[in-house]
C-alpha positions in Angstrom: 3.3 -5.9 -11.2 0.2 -4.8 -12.4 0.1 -1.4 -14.4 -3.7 -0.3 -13.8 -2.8 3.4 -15.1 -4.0 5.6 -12.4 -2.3 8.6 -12.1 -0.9 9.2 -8.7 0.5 12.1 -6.3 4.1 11.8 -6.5 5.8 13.1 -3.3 9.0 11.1 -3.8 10.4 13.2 -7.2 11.3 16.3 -5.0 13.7 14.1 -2.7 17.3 14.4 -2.8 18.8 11.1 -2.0 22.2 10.1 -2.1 23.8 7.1 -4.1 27.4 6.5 -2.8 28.8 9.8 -3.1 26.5 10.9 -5.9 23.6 13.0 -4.9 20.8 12.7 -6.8 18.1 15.8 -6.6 14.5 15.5 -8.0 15.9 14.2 -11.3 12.4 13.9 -13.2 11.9 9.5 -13.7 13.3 8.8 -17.2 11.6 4.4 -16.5 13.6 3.7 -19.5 17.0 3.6 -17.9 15.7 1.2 -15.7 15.1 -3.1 -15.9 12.3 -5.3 -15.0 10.0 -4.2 -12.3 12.4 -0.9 -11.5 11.2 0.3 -14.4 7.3 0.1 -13.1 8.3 1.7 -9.9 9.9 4.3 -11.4 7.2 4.8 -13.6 4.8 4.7 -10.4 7.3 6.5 -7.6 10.1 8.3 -9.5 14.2 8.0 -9.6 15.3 9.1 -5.6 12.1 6.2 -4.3 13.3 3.6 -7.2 17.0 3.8 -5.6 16.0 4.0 -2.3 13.9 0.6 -2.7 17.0 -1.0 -4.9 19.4 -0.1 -2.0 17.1 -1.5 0.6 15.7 -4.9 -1.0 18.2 -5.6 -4.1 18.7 -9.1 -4.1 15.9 -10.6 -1.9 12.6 -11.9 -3.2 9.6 -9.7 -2.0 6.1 -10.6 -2.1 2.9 -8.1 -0.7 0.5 -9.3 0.6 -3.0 -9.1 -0.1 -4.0 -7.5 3.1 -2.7 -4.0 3.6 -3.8 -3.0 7.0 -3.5 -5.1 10.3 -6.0 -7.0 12.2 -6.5 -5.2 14.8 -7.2 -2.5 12.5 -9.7 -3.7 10.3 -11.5 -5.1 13.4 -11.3 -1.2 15.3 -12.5 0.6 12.0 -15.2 -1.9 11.6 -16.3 -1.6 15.0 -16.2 2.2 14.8 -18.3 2.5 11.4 -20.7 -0.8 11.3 -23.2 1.3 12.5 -23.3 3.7 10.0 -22.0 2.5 7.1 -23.2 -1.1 5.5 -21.4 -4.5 4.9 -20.9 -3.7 1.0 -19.4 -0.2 1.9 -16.9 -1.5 4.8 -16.3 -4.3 2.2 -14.9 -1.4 -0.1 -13.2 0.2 2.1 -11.1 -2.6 4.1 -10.6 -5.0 1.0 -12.0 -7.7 2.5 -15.6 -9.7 1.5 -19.0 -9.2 2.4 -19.0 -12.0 4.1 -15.7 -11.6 5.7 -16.6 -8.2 7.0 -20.0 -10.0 8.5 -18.1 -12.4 10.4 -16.2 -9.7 11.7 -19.2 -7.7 12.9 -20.4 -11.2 14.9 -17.4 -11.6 16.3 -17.6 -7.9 17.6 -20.9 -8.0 18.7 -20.2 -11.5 20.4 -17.4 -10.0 22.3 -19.6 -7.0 23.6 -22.1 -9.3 24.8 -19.2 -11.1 26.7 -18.2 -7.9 28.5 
């Protein structure tokens, strides 16, 4: 995981969350009690989200992928803001290419002439 050491809004420290029978309130992330990439999320998210994430996905192999938000998304926010914001902006925004975001504007203006 890559540390790019921005400084976010943490909204998961203030949770109470129970472990077993232990409950576990707002404790401040201490990232040294923790291995490997627990100790980046708890850097990142705090104790109650690092737990909550162990719990859920110990022992499976995760990956994230490189796109964030759906297809039909991306395609409905482009459509909504191609005219008034450019290819390089939308690029920005969506994570996608210049180019990729161009295609998408085609396809979108290929399916209105359809209609």
């Amino acid at each position: 995981m890559k540390n790019t050491g921005k400084i976010t809004k943490d909204n998961f420290k203030s949770e109470k969350l129970q472990l077993n029978e232990e409950v576990i309130e707002g404790v401040n992330s201490n990232p040294d009690l923790y291995g490997g990439i627990y100790k980046e999320l708890a850097e990142l998210l705090g104790d109650a989200a690092t737990i909550k994430i162990w719990k859920r996905f110990s022992g499976l192999n995760v990956t994230f992928p490189q796109r964030l938000y759906s297809k039909e998304y991306t395609k409905e926010f482009i459509k909504e803001n191609m005219n008034s914001l450019r290819p390089a902006e939308l690029s920005r925004a969506m994570g996608l290419s210049e180019r990729r975001i161009r295609q998408i504007i085609a396809e979108i203006k290929h399916e209105n002439e359809e209609v």
